[in-house]
C-alpha positions as a Markdown table, in Angstrom:
| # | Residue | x | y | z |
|---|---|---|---|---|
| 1 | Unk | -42.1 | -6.2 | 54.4 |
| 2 | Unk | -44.3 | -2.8 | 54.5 |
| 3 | Unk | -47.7 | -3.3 | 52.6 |
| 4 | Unk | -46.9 | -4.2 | 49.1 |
| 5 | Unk | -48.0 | -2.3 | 46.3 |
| 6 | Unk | -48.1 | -4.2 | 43.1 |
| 7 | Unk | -48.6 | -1.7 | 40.4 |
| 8 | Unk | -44.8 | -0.2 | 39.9 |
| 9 | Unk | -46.0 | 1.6 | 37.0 |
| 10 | Unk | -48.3 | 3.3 | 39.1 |
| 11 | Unk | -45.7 | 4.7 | 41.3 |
| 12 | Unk | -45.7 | 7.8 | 39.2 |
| 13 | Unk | -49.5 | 8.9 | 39.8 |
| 14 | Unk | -49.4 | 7.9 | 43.7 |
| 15 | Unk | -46.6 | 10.3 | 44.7 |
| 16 | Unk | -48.5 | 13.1 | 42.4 |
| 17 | Unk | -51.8 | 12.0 | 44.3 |
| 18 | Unk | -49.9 | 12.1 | 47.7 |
| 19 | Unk | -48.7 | 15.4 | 47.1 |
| 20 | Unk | -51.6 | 17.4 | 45.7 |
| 21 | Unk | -53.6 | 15.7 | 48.7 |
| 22 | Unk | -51.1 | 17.3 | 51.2 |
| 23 | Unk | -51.1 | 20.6 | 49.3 |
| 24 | Unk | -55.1 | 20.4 | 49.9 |
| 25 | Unk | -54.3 | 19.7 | 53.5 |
| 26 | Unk | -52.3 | 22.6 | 53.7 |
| 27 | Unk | -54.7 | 24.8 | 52.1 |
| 28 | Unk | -57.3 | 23.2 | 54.4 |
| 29 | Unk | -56.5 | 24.8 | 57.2 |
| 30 | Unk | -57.8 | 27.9 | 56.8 |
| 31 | Unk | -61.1 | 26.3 | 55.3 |
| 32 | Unk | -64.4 | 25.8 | 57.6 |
| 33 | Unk | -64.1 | 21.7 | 57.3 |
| 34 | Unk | -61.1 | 18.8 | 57.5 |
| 35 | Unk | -60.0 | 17.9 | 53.8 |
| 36 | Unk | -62.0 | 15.1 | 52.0 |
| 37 | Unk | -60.1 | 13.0 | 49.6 |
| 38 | Unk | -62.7 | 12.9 | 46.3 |
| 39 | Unk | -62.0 | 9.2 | 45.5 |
| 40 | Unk | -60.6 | 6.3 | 47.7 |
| 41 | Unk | -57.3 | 5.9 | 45.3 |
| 42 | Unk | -55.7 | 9.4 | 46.6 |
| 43 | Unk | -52.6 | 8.1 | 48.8 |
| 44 | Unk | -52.3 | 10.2 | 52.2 |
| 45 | Unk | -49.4 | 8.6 | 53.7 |
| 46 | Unk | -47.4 | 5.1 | 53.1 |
| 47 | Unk | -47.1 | 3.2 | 56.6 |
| 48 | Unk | -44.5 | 1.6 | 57.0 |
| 49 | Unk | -44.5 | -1.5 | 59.9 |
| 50 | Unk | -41.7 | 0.5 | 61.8 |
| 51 | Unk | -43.9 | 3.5 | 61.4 |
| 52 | Unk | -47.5 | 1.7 | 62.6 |
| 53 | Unk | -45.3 | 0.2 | 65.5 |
| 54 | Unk | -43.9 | 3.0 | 66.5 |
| 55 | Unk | -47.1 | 4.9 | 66.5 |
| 56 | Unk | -48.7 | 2.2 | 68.7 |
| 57 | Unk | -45.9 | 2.3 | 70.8 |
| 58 | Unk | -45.9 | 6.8 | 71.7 |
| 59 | Unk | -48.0 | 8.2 | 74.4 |
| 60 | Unk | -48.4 | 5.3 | 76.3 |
| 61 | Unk | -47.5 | 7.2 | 79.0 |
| 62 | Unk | -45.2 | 9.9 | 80.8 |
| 63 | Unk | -41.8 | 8.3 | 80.3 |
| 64 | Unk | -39.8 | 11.4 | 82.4 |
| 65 | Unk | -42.3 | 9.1 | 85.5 |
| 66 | Unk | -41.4 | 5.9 | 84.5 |
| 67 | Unk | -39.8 | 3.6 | 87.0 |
| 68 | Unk | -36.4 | 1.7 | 86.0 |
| 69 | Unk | -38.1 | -1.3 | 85.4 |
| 70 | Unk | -40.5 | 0.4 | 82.7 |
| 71 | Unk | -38.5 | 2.7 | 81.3 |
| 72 | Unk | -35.9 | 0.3 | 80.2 |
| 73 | Unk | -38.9 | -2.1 | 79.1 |
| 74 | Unk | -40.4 | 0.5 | 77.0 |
| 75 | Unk | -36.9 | 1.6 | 75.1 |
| 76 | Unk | -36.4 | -1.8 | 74.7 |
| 77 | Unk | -39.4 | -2.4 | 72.7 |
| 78 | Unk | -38.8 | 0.9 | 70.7 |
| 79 | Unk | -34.9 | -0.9 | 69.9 |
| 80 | Unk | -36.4 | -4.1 | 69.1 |
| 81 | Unk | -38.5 | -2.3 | 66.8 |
| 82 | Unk | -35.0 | 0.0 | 65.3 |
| 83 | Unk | -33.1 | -3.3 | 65.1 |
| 84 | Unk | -35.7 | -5.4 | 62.9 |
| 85 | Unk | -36.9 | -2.1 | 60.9 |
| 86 | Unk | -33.3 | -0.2 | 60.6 |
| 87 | Unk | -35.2 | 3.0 | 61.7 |
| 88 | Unk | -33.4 | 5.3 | 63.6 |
| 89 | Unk | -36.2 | 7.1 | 64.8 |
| 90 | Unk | -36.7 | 4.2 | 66.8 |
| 91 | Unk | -34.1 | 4.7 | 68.9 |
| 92 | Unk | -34.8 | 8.2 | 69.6 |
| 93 | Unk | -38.0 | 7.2 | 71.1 |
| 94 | Unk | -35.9 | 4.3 | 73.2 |
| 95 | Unk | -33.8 | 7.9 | 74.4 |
| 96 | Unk | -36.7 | 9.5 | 75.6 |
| 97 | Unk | -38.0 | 6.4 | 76.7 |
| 98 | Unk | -35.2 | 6.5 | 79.7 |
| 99 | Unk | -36.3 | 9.7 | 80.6 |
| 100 | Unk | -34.6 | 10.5 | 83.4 |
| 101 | Unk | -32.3 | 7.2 | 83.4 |
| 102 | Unk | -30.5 | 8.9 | 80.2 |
| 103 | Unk | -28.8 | 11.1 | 82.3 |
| 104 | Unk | -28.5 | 9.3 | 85.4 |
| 105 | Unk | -24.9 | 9.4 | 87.0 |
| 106 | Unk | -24.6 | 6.8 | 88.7 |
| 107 | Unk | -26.9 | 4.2 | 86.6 |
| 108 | Unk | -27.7 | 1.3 | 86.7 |
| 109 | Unk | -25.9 | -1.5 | 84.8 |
| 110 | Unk | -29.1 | -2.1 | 82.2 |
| 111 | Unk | -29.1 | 1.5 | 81.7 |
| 112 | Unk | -25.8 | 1.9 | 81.0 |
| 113 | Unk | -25.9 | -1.3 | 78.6 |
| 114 | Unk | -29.2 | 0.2 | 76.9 |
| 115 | Unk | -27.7 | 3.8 | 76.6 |
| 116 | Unk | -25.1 | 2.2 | 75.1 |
| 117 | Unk | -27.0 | 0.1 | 72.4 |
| 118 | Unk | -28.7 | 3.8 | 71.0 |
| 119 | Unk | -25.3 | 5.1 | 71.2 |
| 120 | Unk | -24.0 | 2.3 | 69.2 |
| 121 | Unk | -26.8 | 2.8 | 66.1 |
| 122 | Unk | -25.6 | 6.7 | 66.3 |
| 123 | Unk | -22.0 | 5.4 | 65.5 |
| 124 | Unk | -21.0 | 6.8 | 68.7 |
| 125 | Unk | -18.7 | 4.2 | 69.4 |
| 126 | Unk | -16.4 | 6.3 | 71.9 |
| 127 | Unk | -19.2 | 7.1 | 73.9 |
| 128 | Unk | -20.8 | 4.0 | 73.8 |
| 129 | Unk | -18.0 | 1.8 | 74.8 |
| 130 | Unk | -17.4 | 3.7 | 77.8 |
| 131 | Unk | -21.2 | 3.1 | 78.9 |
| 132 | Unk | -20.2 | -0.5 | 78.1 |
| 133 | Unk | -16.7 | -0.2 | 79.9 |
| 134 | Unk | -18.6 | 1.3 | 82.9 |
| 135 | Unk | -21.2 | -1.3 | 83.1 |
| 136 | Unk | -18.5 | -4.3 | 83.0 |
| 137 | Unk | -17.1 | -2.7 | 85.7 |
| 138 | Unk | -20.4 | -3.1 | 87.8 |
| 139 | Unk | -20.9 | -6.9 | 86.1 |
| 140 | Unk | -18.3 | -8.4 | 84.2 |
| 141 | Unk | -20.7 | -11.6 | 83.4 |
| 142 | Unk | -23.4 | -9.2 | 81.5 |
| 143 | Unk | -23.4 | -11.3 | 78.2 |
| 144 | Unk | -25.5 | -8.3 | 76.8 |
| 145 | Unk | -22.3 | -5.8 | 77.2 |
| 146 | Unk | -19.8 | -8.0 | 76.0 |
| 147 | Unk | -22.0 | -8.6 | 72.9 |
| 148 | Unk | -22.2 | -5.2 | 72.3 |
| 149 | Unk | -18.7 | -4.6 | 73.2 |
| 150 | Unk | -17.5 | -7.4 | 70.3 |
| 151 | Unk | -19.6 | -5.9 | 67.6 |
| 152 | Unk | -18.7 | -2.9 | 68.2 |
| 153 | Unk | -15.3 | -4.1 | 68.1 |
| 154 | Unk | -16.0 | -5.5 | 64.7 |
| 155 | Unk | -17.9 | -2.9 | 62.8 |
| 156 | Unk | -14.8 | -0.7 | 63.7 |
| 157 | Unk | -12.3 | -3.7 | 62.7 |
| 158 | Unk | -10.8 | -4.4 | 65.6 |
| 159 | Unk | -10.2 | -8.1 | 65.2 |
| 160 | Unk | -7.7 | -8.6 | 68.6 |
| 161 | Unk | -10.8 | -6.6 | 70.3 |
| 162 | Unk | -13.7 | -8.2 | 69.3 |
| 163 | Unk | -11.8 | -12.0 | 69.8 |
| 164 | Unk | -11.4 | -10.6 | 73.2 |
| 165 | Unk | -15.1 | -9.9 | 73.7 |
| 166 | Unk | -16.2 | -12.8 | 72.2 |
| 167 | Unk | -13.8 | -15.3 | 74.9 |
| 168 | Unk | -15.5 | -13.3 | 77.3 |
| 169 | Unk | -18.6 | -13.8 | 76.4 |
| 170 | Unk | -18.8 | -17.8 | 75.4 |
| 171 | Unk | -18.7 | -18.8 | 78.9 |
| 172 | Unk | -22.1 | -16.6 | 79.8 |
| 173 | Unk | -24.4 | -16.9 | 76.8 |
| 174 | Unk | -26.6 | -19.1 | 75.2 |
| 175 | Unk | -23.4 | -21.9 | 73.3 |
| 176 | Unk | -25.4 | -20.3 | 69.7 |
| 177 | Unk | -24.6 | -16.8 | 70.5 |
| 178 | Unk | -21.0 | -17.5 | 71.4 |
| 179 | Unk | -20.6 | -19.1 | 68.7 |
| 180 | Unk | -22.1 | -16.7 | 66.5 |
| 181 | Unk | -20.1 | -13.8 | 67.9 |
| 182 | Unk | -16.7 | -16.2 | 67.3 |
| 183 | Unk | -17.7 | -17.4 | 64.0 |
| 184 | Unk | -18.4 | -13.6 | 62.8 |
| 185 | Unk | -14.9 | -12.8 | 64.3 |
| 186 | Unk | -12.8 | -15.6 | 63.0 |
| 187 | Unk | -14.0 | -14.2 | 59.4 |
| 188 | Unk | -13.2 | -10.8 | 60.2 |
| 189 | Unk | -9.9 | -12.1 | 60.7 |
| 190 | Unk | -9.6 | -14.2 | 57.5 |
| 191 | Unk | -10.8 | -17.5 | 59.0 |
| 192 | Unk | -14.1 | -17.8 | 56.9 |
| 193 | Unk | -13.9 | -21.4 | 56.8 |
| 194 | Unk | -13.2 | -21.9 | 59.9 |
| 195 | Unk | -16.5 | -19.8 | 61.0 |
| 196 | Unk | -18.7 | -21.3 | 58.6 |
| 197 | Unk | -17.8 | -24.6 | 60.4 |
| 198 | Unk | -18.6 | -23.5 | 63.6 |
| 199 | Unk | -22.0 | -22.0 | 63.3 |
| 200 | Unk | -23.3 | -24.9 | 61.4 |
| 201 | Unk | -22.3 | -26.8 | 63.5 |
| 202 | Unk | -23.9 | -24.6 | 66.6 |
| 203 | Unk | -27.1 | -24.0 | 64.5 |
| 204 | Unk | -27.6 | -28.1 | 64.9 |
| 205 | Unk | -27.5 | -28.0 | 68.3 |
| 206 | Unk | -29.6 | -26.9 | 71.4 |
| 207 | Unk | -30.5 | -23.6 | 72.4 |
| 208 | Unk | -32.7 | -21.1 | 73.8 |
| 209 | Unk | -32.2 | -17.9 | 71.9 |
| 210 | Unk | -35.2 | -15.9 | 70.4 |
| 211 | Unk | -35.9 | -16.0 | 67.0 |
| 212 | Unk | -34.3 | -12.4 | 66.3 |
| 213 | Unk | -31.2 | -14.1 | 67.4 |
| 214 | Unk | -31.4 | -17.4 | 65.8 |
| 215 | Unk | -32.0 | -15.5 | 62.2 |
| 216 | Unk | -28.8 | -13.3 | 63.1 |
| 217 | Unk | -26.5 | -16.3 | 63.5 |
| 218 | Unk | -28.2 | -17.7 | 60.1 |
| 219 | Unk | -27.8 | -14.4 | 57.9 |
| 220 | Unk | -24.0 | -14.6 | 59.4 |
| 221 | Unk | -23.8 | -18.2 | 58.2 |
| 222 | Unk | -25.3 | -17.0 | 55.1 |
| 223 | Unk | -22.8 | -14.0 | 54.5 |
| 224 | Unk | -19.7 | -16.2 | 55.5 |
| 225 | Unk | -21.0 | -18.4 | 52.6 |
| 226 | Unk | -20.9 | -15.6 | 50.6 |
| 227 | Unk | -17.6 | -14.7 | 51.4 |
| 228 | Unk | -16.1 | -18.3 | 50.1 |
| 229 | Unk | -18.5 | -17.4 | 46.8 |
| 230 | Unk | -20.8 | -20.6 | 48.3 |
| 231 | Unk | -23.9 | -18.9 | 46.4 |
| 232 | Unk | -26.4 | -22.0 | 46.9 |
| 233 | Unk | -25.4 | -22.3 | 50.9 |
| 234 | Unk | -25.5 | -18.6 | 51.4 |
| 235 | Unk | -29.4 | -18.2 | 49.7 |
| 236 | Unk | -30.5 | -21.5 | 51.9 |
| 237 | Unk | -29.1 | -19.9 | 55.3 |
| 238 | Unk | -30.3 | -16.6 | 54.4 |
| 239 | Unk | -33.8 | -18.0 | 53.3 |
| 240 | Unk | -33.9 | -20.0 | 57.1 |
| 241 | Unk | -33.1 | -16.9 | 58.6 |
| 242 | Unk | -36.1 | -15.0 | 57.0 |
| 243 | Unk | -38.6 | -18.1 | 57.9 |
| 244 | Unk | -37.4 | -17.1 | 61.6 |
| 245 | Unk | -37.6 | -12.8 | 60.8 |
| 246 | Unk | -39.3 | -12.6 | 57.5 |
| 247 | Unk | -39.0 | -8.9 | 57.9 |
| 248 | Unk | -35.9 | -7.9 | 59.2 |
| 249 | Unk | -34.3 | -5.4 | 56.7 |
| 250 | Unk | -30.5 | -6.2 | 57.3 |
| 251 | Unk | -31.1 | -9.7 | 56.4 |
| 252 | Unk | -33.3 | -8.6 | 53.2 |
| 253 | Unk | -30.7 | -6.3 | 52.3 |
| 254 | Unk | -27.3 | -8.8 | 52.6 |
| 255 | Unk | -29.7 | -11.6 | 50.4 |
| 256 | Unk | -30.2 | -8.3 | 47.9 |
| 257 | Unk | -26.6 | -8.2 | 47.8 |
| 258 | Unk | -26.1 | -11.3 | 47.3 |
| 259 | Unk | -28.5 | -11.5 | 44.4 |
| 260 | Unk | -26.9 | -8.4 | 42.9 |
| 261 | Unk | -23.6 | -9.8 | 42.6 |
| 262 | Unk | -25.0 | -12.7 | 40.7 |
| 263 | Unk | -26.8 | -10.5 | 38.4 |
| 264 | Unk | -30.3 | -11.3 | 38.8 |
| 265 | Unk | -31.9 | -8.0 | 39.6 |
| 266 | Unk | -35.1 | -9.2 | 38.8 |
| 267 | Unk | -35.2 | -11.7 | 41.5 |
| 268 | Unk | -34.2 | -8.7 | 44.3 |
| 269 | Unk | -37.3 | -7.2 | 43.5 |
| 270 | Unk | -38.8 | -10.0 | 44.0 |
| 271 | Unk | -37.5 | -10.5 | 47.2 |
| 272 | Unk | -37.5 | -6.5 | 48.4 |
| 273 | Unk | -41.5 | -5.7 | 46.7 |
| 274 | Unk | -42.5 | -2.6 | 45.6 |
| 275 | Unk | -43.4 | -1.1 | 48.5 |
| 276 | Unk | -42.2 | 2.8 | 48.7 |
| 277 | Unk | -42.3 | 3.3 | 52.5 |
| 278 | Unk | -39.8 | 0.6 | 53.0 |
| 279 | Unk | -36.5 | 1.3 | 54.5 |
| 280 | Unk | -33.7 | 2.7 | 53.1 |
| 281 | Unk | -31.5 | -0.1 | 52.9 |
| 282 | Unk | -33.9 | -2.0 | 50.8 |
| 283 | Unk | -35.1 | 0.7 | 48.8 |
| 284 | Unk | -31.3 | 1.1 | 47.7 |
| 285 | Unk | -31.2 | -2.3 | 46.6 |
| 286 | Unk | -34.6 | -2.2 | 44.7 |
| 287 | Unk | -33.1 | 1.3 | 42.7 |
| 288 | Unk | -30.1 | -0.6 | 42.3 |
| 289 | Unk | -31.2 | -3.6 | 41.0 |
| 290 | Unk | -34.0 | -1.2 | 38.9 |
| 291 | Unk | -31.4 | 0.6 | 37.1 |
| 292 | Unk | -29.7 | -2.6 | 35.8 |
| 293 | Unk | -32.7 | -4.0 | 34.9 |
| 294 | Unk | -34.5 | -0.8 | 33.3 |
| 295 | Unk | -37.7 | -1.4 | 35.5 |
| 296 | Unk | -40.3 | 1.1 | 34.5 |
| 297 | Unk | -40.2 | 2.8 | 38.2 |
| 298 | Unk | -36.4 | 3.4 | 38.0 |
| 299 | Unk | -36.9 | 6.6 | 38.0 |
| 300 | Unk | -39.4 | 7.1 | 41.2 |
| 301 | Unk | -37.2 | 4.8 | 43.5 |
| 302 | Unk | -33.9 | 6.6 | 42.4 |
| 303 | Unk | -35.9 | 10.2 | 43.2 |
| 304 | Unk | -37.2 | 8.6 | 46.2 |
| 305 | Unk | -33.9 | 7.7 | 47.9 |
| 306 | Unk | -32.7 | 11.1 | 47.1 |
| 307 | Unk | -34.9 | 12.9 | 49.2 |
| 308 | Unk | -34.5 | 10.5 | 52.0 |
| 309 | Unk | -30.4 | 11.1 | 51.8 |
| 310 | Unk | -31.2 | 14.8 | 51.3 |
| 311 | Unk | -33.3 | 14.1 | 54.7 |
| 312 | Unk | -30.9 | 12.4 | 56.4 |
| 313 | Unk | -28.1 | 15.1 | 55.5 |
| 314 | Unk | -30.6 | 17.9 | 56.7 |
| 315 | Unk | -30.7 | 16.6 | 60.5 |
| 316 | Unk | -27.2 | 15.2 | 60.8 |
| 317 | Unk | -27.4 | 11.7 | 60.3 |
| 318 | Unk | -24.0 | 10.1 | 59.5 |
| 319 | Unk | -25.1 | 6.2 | 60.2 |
| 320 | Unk | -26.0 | 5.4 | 56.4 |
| 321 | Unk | -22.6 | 6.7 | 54.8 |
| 322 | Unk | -22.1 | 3.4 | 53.5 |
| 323 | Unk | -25.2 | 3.4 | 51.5 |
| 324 | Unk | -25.3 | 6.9 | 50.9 |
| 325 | Unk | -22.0 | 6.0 | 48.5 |
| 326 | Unk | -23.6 | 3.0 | 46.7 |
| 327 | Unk | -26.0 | 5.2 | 46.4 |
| 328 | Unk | -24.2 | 7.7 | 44.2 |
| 329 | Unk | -21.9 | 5.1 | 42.7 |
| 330 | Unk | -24.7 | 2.5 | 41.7 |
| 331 | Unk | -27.6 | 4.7 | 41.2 |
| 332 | Unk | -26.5 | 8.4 | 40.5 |
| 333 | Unk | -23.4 | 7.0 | 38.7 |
| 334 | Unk | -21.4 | 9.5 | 40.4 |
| 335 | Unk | -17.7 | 8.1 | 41.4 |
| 336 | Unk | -16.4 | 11.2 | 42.8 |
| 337 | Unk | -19.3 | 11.8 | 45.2 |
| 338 | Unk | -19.3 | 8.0 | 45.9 |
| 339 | Unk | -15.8 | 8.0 | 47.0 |
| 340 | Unk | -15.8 | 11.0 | 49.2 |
| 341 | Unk | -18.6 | 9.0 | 51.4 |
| 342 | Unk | -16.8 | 5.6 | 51.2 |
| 343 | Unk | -13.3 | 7.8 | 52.7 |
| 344 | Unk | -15.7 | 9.6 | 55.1 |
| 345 | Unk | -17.5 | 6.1 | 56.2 |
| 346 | Unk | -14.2 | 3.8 | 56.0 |
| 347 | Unk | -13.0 | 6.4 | 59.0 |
| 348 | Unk | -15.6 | 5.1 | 61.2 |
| 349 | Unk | -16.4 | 1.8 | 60.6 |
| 350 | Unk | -14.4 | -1.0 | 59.0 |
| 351 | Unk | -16.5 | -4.6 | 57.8 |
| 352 | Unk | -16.0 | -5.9 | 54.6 |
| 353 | Unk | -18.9 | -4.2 | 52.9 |
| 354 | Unk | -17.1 | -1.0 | 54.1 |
| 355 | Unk | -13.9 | -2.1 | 52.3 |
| 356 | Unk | -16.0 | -3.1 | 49.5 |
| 357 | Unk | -17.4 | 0.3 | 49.1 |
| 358 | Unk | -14.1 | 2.1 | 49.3 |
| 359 | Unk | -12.5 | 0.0 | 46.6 |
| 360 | Unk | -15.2 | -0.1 | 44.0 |
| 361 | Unk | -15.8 | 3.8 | 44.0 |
| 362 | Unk | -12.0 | 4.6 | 44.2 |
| 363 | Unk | -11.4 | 2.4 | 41.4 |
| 364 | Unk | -14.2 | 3.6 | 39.3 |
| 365 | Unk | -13.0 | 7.3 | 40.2 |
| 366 | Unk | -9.8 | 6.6 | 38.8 |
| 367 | Unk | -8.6 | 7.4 | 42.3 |
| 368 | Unk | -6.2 | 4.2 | 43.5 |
| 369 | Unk | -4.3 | 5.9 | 45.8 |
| 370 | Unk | -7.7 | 6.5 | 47.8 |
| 371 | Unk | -8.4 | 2.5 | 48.2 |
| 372 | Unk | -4.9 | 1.7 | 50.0 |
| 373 | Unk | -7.0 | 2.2 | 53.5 |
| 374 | Unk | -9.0 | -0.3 | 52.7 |
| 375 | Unk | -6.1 | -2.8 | 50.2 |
| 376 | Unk | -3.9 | -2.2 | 53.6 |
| 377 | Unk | -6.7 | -3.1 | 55.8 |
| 378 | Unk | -7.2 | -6.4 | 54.1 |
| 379 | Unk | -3.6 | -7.2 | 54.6 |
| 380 | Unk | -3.6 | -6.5 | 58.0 |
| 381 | Unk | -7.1 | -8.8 | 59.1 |
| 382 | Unk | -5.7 | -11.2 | 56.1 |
| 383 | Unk | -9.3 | -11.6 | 55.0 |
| 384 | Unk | -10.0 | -14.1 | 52.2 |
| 385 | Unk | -13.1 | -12.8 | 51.0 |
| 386 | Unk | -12.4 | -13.1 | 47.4 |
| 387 | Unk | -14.4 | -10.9 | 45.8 |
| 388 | Unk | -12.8 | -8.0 | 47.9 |
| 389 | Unk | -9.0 | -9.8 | 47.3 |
| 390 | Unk | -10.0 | -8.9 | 43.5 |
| 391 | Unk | -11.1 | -5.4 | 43.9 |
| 392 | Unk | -7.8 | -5.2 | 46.3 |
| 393 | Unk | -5.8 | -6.3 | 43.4 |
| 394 | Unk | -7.4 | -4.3 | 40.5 |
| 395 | Unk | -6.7 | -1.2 | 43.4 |
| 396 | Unk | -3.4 | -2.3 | 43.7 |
| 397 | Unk | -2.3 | -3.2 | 40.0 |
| 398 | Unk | -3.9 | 0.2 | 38.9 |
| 399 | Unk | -6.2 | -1.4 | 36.7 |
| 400 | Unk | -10.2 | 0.7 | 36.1 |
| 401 | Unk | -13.0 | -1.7 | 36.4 |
C-alpha cells in the first residue's frame, strides 16, 4: 500500500492545501525565491510506491546507448514495477527503456517477448501476438511467450487458444506455473472445480517460482473459489497471496471484490487504507465500498477518481474500460454511461469480470438486449460461475435488478 493516511475526514483540507500550495508555485515563478510552505501540514504531492520507484528508476542513464542486455534489464524492472502497481506509466518508461531495440527489425527473441508484454498492458493484443508469434518462431520452448500468448488468449476469451498455450507451455515451466495457467483456463471454460483442484494441489508441491508468481497462482486459487461462492477459501488464498505481494493492486482489488459482494464495505477499507495516491483500481473499490457505507470522504474519493478517468480519457487510454463503467454504474449511478463502456470494453476483452460488467449495467439500464454478448458468451465457454449464471438469467428472463 502507498503511505497511509489515517485521517479520512481530513481528506477535504489536504487537496485544498495541495492546491493553493501549487497555485503558490505557480505564482512563484516570477518571484525572486523558491516557494516556502508556511507550516509543515501543507501537502505538495502524494507519492505513491509506483511513483517513488519509478522516480528512482529514470535517468539512470542514456537508454537510446544501452546494450541488449541492459536495455531489456532496465524495461524489465520498469514492468515489474507496472505489473505489481497497475501503472501504465510504467511501461512507457520500459518503451523507452528499449531504446533502439523498440524498433529493431530483426530483434532478438527477448525483445520481441518484452515488446510484446507493453503491447499486451496497451490492449494491443493484435500487435502483441504477432511479437509473440514472431518470437516462437525463433524459440518455440520460450515459456515466457507462451505465457503471454495463453493470457492473452484468456483476457480476450479464447478458451481453445489459451488450452493450446497452456499444453505448450507445461512441458517448459516451473510444474506451479503450468498449472496455474491450466487451472485459470479450465475455469474460463466452465471447469472451476476442476481448476481449484489442480492448483491446490500444485501450490503443495515443489517449486522455484518468485514470489510475484507464487501470489498469482494463489489470488487465481482465490478467485476460482470465488467463482463456486467458496467465500472462506477464497479470503484464506487471497490473504496467502498478499503475505507473498502485500502490495500488488490486482490481488487487493479481486479481495475488494470479493468483500463487496458480501457486503462488508467497511472491511474493503480496511483492507485498501485511505491512502489518495493509490491506484485506480483500488481507489474504485474504496469509492465503491464508501458510497454503500456513507463514509465521510465519499465525496473526495468519488471526485478523485473522476479526474483520474477524465485523465485517462484526455491522453487516450482505453486499458481501464472495465472500471471506468463500475465506475459510473457503482459510484456516479449512471446506467446509461456504464453500459456504453461495458459494450465498448466487452469488444476487447472477454473474462468473467468483463461479462459481469456488461450484465449488471445493461440490466440496470433497462437495456437486455445489450447483455446477449455477454448471456451468449457464457453459453458458449459454459462457465458455471454462479453469480454471473444469475445476472445471465435475470438478462435473459427480462427481469431489472
Amino acid at each position: 500500500m502507498r503511505s497511509t493516511i489515517h485521517h479520512r475526514v481530513d481528506g477535504l483540507r489536504s487537496v485544498a492545501a495541495a492546491v493553493a500550495a501549487v497555485a503558490l508555485l505557480f505564482a512563484g515563478v516570477a518571484s525572486a525565491g523558491p516557494y516556502r510552505p508556511a507550516t509543515d501540514d501543507v501537502v505538495l504531492e502524494h507519492l505513491s510506491p509506483a511513483v517513488i520507484a519509478l522516480r528512482q528508476l529514470r535517468g539512470r542513464a542514456n537508454t537510446q546507448a544501452l546494450a541488449l542486455g541492459d536495455a531489456l534489464a532496465e524495461a524489465r524492472r520498469y514492468i515489474q514495477v507496472g505489473q505489481t502497481q497497475s501503472d501504465p506509466r510504467a511501461y512507457g518508461y520500459a518503451q523507452a527503456a528499449l531504446g533502439r531495440w523498440w524498433t529493431a527489425d530483426p530483434a532478438p527473441t527477448e525483445v520481441l517477448v518484452t515488446r510484446a508484454r507493453i503491447l499486451q498492458f496497451r490492449h494491443e493484443f493484435d500487435a502483441s501476438l504477432a511479437q509473440l508469434e514472431a518470437a516462437l518462431k525463433s524459440d518455440q520452448f520460450d515459456a515466457d511467450a507462451w505465457l503471454l500468448f495463453a493470457g492473452i488468449q484468456q483476457v480476450r476469451g479464447n478458451v481453445r487458444g489459451a488450452r493450446m498455450a497452456c499444453l505448450k507451455l507445461i512441458p517448459i515451466a516451473d510444474p506451479l506455473i503450468g498449472a496455474t495457467c491450466t487451472a485459470s483456463t479450465a475455469a474460463l471454460g466452465g471447469r472451476v472445480r476442476q481448476g481449484v483442484e489442480l492448483l491446490k494441489h500444485a501450490l503443495t508441491q515443489p517449486t522455484g517460482t518468485s514470489l510475484p508468481e507464487r501470489a498469482w497462482a494463489w489470488t487465481t486459487l482465490a478467485e476460482l473459489h470465488a467463482r463456486l461462492d467458496e467465500t472462506a477459501s477464497a479470503e484464506a488464498a487471497f490473504r496467502q497471496a498478499l503475505q507473498l505481494v502485500p502490495e500488488d493492486v490486482y490481488t487487493k482489488a479481486a479481495y475488494a471484490d470479493l468483500l463487496l459482494d458480501q457486503n462488508r464495505p467497511a472491511d474493503v477499507r480496511v483492507l485498501l487504507g485511505d491512502d489518495p495516491a493509490q491506484a485506480d483500481a483500488t481507489l474504485l473499490r474504496a469509492a465503491i465500498a464508501a458510497r454503500r457505507d456513507g463514509d465521510a470522504d465519499a465525496a473526495v474519493l468519488k471526485n478523485n477518481l473522476a479526474e483520474r478517468v477524465a485523465e485517462a480519457a484526455a491522453r487516450g487510454d482505453q486499458t481501464h474500460l472495465r472500471e471506468q463503467a463500475r465506475f459510473a454504474l457503482e459510484v456516479l449511478d449512471d446506467p446509461a454511461r456504464a453500459l456504453t463502456l461495458a459494450q465498448r470494453n466487452f469488444a476487447v476483452q472477454r473474462e468473467p469480470g468483463d461479462a459481469r460488467v456488461l450484465l449488471d449495467s445493461a440490466i440496470a439500464a433497462g437495456d437486455l438486449a445489450a447483455a446477449q454478448p455477454a448471456v451468449a458468451w457464457l453459453r458458449e465457454t459454459g462457465s458455471d460461475a454462479s453469480r454471473l449464471q444469475r445476472r445471465a438469467q435475470q438478462a435473459a428472463a427480462g427481469v431489472k435488478r
